[in-house]
Backbone as a chain_set.jsonl record, in Angstrom:
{"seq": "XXXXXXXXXXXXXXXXXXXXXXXXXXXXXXXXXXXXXXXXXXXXXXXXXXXXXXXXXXXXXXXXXXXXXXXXXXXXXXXXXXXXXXXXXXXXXXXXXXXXXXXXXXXXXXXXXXXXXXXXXXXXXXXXXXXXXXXXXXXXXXXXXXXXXXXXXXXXXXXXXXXXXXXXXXXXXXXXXXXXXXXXXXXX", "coords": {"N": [[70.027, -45.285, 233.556], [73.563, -46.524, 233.135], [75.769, -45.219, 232.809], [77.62, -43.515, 230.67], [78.185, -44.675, 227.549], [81.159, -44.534, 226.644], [82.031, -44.535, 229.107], [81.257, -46.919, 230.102], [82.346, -49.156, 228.571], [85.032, -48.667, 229.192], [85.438, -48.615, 231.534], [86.621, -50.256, 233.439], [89.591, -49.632, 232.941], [89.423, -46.911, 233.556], [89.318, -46.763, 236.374], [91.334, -47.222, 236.921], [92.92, -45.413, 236.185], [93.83, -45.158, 233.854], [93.212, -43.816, 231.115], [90.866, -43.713, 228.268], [92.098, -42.084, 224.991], [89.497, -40.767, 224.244], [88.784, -38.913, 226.083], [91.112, -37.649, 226.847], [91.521, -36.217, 224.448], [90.616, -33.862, 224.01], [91.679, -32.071, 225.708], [94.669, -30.375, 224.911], [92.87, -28.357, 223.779], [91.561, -26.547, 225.728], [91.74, -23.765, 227.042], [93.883, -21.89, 229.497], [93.288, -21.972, 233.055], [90.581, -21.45, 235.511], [88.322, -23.859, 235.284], [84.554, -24.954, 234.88], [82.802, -27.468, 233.705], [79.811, -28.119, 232.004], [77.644, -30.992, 231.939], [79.438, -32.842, 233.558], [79.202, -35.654, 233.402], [80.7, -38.547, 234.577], [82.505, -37.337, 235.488], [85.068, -37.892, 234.471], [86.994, -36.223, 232.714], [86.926, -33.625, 234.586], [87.893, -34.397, 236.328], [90.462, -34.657, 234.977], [91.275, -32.362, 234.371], [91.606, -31.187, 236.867], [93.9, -32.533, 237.893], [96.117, -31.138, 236.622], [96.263, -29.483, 237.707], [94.276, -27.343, 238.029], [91.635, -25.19, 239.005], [88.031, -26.614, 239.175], [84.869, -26.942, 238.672], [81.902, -29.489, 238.228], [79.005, -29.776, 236.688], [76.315, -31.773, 236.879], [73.777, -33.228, 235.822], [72.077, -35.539, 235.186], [71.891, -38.124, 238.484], [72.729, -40.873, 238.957], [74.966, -40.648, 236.941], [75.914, -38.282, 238.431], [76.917, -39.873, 240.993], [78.813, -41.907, 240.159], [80.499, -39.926, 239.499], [81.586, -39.043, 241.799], [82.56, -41.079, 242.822], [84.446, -42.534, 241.434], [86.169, -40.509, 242.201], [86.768, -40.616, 244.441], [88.248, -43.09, 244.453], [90.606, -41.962, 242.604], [91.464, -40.442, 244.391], [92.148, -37.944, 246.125], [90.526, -34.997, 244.745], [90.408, -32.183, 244.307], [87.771, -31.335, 242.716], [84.95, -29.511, 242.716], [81.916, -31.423, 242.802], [78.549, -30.694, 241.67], [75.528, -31.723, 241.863], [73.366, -30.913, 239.489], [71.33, -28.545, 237.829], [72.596, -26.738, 234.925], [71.579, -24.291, 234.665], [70.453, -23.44, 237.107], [72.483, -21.854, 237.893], [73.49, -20.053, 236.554], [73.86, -17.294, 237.473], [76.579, -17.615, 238.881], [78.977, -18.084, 236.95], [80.66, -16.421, 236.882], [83.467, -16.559, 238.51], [84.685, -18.497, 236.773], [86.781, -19.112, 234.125], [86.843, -20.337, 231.857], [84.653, -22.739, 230.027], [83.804, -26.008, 229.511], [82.193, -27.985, 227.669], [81.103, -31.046, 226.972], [79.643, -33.342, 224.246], [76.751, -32.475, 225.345], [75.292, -29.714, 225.029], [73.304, -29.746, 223.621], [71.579, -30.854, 224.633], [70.406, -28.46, 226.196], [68.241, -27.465, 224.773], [65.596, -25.477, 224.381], [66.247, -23.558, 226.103], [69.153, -22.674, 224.944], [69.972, -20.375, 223.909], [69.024, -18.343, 226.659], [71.087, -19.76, 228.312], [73.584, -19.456, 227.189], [73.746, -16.884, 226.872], [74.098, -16.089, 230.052], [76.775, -16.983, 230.081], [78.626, -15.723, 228.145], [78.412, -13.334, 229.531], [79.926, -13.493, 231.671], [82.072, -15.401, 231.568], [85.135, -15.678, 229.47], [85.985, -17.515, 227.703], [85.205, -20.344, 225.571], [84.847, -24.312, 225.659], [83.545, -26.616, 223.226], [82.361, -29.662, 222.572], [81.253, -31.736, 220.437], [79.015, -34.331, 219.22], [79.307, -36.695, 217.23], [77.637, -38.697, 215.847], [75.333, -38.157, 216.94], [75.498, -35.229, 214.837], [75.903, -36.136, 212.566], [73.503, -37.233, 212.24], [71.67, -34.907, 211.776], [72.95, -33.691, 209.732], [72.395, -35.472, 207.738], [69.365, -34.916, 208.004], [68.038, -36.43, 209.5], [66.457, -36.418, 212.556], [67.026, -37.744, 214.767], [65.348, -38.441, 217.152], [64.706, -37.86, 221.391], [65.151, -35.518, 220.719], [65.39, -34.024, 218.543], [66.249, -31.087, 216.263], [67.769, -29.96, 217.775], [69.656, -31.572, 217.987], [71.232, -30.181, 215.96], [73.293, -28.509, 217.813], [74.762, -30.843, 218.056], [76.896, -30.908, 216.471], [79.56, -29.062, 214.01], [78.767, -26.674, 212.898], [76.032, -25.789, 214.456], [77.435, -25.679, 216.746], [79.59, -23.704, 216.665], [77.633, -21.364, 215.35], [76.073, -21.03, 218.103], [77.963, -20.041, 219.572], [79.38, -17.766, 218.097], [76.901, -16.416, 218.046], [76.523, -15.103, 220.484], [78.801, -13.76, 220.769], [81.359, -14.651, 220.771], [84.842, -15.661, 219.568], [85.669, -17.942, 217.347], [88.257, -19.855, 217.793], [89.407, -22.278, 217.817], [89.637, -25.379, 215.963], [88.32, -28.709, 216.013], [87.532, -31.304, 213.175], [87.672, -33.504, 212.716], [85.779, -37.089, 214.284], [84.397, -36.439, 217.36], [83.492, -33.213, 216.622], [85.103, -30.144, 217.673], [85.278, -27.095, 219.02], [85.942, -23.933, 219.67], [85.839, -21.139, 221.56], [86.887, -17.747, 222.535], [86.354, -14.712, 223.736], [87.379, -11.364, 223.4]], "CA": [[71.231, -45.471, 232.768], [74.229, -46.831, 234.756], [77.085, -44.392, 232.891], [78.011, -43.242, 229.094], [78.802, -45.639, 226.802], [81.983, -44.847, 226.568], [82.609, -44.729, 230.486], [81.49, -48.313, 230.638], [82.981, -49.408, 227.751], [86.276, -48.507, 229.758], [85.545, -48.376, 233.106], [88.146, -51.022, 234.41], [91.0, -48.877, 232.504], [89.589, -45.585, 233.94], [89.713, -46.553, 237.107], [93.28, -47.648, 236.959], [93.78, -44.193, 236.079], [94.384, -45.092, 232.687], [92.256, -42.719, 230.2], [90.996, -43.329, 226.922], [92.37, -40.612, 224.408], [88.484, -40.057, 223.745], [88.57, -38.174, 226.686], [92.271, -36.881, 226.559], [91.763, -35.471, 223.326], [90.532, -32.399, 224.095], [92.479, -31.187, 227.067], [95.393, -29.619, 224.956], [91.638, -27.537, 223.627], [91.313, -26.505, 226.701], [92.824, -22.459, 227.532], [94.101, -22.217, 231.115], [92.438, -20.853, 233.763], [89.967, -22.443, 236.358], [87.236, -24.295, 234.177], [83.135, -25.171, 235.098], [82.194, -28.403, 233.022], [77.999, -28.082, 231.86], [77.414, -32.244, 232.026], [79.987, -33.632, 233.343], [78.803, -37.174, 233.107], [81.194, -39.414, 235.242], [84.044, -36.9, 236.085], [86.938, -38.109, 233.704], [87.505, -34.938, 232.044], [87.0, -32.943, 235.573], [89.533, -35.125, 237.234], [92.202, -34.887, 234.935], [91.647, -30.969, 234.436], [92.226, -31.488, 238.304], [95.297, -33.469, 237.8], [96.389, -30.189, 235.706], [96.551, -28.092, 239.121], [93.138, -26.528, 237.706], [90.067, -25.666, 239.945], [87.464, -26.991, 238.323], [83.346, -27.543, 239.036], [81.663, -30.43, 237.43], [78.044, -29.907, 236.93], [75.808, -32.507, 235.805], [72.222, -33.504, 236.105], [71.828, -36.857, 235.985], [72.255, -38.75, 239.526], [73.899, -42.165, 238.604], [76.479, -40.043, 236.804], [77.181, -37.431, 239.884], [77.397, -40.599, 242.402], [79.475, -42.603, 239.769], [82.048, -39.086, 239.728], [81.919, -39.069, 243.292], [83.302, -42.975, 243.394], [86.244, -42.235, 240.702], [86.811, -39.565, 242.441], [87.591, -41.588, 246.04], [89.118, -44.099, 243.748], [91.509, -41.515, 242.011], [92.023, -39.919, 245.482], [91.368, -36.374, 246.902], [91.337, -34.539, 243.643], [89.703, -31.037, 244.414], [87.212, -30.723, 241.768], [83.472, -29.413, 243.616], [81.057, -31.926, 242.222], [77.785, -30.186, 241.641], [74.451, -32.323, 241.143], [71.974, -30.425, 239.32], [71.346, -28.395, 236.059], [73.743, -25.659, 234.385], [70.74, -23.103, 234.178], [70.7, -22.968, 238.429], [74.076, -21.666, 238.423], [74.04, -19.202, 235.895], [74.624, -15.879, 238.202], [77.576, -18.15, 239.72], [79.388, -18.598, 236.193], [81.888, -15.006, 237.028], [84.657, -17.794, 239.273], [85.775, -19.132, 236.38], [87.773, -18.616, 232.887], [86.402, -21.608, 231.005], [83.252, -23.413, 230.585], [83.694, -26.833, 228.901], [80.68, -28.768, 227.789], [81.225, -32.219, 226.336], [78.293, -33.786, 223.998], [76.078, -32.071, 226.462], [74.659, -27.966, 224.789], [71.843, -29.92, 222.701], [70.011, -31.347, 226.111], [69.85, -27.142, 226.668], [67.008, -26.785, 224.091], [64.936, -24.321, 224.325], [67.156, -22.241, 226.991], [70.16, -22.373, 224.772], [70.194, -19.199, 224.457], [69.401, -18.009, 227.53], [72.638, -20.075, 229.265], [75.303, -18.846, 226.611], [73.837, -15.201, 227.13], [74.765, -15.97, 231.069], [77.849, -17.247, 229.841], [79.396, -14.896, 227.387], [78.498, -11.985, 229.96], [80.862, -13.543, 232.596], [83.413, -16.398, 231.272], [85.865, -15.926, 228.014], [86.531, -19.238, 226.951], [84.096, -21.925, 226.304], [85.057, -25.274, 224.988], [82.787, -27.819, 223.233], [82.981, -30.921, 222.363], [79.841, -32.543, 219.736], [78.641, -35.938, 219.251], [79.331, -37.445, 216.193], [76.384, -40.044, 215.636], [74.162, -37.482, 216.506], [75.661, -34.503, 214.145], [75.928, -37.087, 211.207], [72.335, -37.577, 211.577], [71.109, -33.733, 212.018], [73.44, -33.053, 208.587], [71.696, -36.165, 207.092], [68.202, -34.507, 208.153], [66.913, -37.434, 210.462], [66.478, -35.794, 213.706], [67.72, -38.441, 216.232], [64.316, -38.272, 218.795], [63.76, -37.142, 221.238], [66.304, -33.827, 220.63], [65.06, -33.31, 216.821], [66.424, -29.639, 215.426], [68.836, -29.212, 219.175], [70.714, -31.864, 217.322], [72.192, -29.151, 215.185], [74.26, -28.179, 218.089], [76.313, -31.799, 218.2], [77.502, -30.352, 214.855], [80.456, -28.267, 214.786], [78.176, -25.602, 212.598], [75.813, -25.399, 215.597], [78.563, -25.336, 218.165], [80.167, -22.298, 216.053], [76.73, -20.571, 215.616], [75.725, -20.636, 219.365], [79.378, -19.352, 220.016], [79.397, -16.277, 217.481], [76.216, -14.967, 218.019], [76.819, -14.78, 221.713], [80.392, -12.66, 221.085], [82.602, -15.617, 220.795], [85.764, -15.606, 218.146], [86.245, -18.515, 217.138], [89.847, -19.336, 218.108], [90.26, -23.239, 217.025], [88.344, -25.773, 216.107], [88.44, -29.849, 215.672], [86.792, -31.471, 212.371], [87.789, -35.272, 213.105], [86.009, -37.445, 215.462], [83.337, -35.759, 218.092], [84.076, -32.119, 216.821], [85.237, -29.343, 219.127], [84.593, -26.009, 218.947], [87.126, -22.971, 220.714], [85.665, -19.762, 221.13], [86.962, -16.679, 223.157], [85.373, -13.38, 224.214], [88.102, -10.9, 224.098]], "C": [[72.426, -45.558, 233.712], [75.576, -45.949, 234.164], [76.513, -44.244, 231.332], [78.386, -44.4, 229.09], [80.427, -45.935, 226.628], [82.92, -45.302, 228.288], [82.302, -46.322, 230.554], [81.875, -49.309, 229.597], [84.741, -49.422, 227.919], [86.313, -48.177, 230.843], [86.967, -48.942, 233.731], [89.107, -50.177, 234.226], [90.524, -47.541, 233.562], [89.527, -45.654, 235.286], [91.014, -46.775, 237.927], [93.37, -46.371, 236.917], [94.252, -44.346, 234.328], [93.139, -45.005, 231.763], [92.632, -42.806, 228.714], [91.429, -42.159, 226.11], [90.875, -39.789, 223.77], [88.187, -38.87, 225.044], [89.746, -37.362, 226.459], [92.662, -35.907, 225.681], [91.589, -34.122, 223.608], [91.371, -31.281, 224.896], [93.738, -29.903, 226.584], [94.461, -28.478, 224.204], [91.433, -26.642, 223.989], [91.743, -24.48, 227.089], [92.932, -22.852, 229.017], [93.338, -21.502, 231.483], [91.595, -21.955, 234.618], [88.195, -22.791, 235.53], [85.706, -25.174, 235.163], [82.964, -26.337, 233.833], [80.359, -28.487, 233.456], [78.547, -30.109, 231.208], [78.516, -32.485, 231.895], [80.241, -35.568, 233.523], [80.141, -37.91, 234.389], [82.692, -38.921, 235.857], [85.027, -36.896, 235.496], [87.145, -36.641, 233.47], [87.71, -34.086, 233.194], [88.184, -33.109, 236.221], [90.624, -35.108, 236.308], [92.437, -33.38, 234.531], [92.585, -30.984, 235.877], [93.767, -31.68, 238.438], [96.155, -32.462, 237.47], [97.268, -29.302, 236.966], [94.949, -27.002, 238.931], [91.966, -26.783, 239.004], [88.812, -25.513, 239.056], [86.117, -27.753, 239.214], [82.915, -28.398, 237.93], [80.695, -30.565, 237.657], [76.827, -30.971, 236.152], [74.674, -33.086, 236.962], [71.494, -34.893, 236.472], [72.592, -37.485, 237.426], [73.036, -39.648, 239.703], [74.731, -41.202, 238.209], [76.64, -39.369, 237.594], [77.511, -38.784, 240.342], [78.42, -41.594, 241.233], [81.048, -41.59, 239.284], [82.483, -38.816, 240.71], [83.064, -40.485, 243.613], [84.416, -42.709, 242.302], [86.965, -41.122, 241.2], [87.602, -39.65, 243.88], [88.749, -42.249, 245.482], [90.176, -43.59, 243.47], [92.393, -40.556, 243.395], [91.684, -38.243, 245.636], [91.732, -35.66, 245.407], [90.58, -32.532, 243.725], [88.745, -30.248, 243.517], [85.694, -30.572, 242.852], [82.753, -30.092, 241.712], [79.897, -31.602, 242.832], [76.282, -31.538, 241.104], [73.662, -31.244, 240.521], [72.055, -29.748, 238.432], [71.683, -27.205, 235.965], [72.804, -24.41, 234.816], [70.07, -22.855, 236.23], [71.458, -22.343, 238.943], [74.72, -20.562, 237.852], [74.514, -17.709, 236.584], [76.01, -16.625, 239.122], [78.933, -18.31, 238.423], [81.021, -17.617, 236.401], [83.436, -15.371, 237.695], [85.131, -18.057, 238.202], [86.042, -18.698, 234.737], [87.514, -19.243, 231.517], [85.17, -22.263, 230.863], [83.465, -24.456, 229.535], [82.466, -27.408, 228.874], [80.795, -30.088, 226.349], [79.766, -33.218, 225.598], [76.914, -33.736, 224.917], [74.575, -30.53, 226.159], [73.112, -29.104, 224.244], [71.031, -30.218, 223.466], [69.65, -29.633, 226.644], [68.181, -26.827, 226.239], [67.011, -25.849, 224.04], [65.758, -23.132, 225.064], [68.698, -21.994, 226.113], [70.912, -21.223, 224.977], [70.473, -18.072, 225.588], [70.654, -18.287, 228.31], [73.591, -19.714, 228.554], [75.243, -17.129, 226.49], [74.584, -15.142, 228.543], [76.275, -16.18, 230.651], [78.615, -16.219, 229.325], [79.27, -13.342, 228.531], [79.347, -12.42, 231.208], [81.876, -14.78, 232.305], [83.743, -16.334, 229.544], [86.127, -16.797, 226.93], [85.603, -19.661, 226.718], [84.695, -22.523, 225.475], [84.168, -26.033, 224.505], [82.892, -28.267, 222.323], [81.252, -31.599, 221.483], [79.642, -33.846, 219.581], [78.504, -35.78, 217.455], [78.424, -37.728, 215.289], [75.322, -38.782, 215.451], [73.978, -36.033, 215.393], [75.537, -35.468, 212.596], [74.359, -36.929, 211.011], [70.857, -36.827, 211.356], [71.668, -33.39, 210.103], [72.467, -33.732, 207.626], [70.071, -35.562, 206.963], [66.973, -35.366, 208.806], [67.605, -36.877, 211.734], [67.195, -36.267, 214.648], [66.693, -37.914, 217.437], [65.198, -38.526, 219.796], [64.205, -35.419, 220.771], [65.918, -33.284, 219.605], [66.244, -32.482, 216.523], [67.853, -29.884, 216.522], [69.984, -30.013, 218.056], [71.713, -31.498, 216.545], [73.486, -28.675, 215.968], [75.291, -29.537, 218.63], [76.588, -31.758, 217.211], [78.489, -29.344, 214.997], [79.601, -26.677, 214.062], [77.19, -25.151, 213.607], [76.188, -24.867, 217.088], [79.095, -23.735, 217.475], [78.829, -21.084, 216.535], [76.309, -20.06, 216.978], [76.579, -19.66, 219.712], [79.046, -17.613, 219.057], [78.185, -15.896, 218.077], [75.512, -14.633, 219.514], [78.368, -14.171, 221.568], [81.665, -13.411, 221.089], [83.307, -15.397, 219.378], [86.132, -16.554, 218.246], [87.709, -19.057, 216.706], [91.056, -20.801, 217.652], [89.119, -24.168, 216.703], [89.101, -27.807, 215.484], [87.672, -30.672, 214.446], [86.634, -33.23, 212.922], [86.868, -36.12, 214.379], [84.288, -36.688, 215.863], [84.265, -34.71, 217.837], [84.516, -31.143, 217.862], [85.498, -28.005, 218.19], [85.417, -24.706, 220.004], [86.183, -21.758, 220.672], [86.186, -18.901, 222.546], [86.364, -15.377, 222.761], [86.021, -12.503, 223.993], [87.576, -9.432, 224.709]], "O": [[72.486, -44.95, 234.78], [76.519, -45.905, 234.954], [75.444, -44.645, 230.873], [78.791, -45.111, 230.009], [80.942, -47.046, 226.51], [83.908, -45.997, 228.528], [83.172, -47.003, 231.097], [81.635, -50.471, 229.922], [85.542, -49.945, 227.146], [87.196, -47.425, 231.255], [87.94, -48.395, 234.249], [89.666, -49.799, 235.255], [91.374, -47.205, 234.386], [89.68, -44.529, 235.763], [91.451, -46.571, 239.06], [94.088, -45.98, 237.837], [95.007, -43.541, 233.782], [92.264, -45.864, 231.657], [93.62, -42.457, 228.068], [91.083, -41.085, 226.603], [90.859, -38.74, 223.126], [87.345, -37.995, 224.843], [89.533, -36.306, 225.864], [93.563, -35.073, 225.774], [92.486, -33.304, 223.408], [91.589, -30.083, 224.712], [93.946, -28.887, 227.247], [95.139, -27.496, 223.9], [91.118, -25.699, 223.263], [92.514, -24.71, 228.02], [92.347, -23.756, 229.613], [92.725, -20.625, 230.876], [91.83, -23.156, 234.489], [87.248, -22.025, 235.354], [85.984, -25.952, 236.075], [83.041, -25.751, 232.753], [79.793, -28.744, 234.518], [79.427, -30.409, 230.401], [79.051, -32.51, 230.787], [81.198, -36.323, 233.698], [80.165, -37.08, 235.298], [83.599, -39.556, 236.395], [85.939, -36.106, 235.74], [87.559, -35.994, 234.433], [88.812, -33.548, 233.083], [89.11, -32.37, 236.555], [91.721, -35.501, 236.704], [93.599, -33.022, 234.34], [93.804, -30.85, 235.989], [94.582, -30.981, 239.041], [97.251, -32.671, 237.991], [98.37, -28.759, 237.057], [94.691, -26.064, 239.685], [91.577, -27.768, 239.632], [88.579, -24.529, 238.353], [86.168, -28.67, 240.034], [83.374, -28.219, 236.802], [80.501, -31.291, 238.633], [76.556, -30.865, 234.956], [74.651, -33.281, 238.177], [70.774, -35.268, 237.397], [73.814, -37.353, 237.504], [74.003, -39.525, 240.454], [75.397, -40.736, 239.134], [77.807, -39.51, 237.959], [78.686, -39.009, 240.049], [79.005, -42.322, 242.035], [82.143, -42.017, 238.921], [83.624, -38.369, 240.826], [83.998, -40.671, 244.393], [85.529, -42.767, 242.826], [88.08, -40.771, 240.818], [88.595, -39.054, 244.299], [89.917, -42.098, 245.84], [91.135, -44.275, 243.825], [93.551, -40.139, 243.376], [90.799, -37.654, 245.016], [92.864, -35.688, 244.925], [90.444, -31.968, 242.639], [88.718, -29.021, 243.421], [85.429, -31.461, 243.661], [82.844, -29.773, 240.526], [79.708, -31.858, 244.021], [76.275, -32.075, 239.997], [73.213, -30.514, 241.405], [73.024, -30.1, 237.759], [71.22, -26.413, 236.785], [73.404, -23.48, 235.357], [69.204, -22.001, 236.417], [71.462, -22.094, 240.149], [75.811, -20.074, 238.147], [75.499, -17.112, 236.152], [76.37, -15.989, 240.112], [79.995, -18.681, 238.923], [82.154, -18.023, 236.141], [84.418, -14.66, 237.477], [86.353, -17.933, 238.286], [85.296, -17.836, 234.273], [87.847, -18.826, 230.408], [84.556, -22.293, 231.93], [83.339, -23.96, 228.416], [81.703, -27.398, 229.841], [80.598, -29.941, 225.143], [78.954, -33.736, 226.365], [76.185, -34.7, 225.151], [73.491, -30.367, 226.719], [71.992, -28.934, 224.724], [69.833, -30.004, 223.28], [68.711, -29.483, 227.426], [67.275, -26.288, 226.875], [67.961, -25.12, 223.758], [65.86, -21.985, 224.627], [69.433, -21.132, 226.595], [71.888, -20.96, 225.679], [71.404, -17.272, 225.677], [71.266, -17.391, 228.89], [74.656, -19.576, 229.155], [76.136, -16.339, 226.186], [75.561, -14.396, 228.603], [77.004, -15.269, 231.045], [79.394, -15.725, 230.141], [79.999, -12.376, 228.304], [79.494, -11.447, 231.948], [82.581, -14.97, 233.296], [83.018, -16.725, 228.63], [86.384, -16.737, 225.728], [84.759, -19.523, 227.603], [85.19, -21.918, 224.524], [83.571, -26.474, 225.487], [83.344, -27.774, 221.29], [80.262, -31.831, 222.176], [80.568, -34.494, 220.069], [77.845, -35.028, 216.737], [78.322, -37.214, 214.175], [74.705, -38.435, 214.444], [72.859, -35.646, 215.056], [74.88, -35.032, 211.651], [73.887, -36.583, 209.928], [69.737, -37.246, 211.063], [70.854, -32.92, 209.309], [71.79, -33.075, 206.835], [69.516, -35.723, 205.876], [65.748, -35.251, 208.78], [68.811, -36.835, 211.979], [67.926, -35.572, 215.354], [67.026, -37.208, 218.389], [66.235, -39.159, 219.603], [63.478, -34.443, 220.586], [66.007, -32.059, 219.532], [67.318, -33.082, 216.505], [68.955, -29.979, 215.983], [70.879, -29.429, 217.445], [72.773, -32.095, 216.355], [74.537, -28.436, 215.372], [76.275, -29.41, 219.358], [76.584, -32.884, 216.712], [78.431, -28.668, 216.024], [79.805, -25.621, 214.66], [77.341, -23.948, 213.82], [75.71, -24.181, 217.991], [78.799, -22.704, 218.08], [78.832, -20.29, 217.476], [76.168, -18.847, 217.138], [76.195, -18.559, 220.106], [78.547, -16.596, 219.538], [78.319, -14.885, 218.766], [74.414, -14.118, 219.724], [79.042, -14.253, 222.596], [82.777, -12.947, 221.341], [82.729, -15.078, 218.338], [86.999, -16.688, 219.109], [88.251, -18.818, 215.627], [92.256, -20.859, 217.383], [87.946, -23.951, 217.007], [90.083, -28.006, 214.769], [86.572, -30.792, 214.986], [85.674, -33.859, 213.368], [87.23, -35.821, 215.517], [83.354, -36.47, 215.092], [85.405, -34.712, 218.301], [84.223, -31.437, 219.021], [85.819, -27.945, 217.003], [85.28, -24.841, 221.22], [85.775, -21.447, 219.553], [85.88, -19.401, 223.628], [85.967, -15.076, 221.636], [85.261, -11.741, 224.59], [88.281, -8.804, 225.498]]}, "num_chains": 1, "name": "protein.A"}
């Protein structure tokens, strides 16, 4: 796969520097503090936390997308985000650095470990942000699975995003209905 749909659907613009509001949207979401992105697919969102003054890791699994956040990230110029190849659930005794943990249409590829990574989570970062998929929550509510993810699909729903959140210690603090939902929760 050579990016997201929506990254190459707007590549030319994003490497102008000029950012769809499907990414932008979330940022005022966001609490302060220095934020860890679980898949961050091609960097946008990393780099313009960056842009923020934020320090900010950007971990994500697939290869084409690290080396295609590595090249917007020359392109956009020295932006100090550490781009991480490799998968959220390597990293979990490392999560205690930061304040935030965004995760953009990304929790439902957890599966089976969900649990386990938002237990690491909630026992060392306050915040988490996330962000659901649409297409695939529409068609979890509907009760057609969307292979190969089936059931996970529940969490690109904002009732799955909630659930994970509460019954790991999160208070839900805001939340987005419109759109790819989003999902606030803090720890206090």
């Amino acid at each position: 796969m050579r990016g997201s749909l929506a990254y190459r659907r707007n590549e030319a613009a994003i490497l102008r520097g000029d950012v769809p509001k499907k990414y932008t949207r979330i940022l005022p979401h966001i609490p302060a503090g220095d934020v860890i992105e679980l898949g961050s697919a091609e960097g946008v969102l990393a780099l313009l936390l960056a842009r923020e003054g934020r320090r900010v890791a950007a971990v994500e699994a697939s290869r084409e997308r690290h080396e295609a956040a590595l090249r917007l990230a020359d392109r956009w110029g020295d932006s100090g985000v550490t781009f991480v190849r490799g998968d959220i659930r390597e990293y979990l005794d490392q999560l205690g650095q930061f304040d935030v943990l965004v995760a953009v249409r990304s929790i439902y590829y957890l599966r089976n470990d969900i649990d386990k990574v938002f237990a690491a989570v909630a026992e060392q970062i306050p915040n988490v942000v996330l962000c659901g998929n649409r297409n695939r929550a529409d068609a979890w509510r509907r009760g057609r699975p969307h292979e190969p993810l089936g059931e996970f699909n529940r969490y690109a729903a904002r009732e799955g995003m909630r659930d994970v959140l509460e019954r790991h210690g999160y208070r839900i603090v805001d939340e987005v209905t419109e759109g790819d939902e989003i999902v606030v929760g803090r720890r206090d």
